[in-house]
N, C-alpha and C positions, 0 to 999 in steps of 0.2 A: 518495662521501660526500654525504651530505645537507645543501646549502646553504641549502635554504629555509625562511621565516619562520613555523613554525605559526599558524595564526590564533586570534586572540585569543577568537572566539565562536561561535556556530554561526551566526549570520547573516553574519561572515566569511567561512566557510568555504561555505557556502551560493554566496554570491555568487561565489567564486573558481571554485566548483565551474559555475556557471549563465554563468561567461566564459569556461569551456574551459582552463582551466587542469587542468592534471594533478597531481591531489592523490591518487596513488599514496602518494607519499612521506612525505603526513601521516596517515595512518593505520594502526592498530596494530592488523594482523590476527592478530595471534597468539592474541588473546583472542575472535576471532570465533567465533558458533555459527550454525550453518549447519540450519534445520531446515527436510526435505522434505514436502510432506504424505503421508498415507497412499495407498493403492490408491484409488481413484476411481469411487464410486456413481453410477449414474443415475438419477436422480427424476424425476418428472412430478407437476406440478402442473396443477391447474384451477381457475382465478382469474378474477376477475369480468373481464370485458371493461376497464370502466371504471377497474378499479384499474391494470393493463397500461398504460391514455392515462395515466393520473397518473406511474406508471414511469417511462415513451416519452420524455414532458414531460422528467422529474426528470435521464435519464441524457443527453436530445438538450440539455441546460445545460452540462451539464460532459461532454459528448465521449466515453464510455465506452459499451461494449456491453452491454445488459439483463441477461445471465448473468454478467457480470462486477461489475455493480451488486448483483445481489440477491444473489452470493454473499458481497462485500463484506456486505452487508447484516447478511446469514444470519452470518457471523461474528464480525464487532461484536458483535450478540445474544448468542450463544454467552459469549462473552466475559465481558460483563457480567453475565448469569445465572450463571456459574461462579464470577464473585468473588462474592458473594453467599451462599452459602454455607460 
């Protein structure tokens, strides 16, 4: 049985979550959608030297890897293009 307190907000549950509390319990996966990407293309780009140092700079801030940054990027983009029309 489920004794524990749902939290009242997401910055509750945030926090419970970032002290290692196991919030298994508060969450309702039944309604979860789970979506994979598709098969996986290889691209190559050729990009100015200098916009790479601006990258370098931008992802050695926050701790992530180049390909992982631009693909974030590249999909924000996507995103927002697509609601647009």
């Amino acid at each position: 049985m489920n004794n524990k307190k749902i939290a009242n907000s997401a910055d509750e549950f945030d926090k419970r979550f970032d002290q290692g509390e196991d919030i298994h319990d508060l969450l309702d996966m039944s309604q979860a959608n789970i979506t994979r990407p598709g098969k996986k293309v290889r691209i190559t780009l050729d990009v100015a030297e200098e916009l790479i140092k601006e990258i370098d700079r931008i992802r050695g801030g926050i701790g992530v890897d180049r390909g992982a940054l631009i693909k974030v990027w590249l999909y924000e983009r996507v995103k927002q293009e697509t609601t647009n029309f």
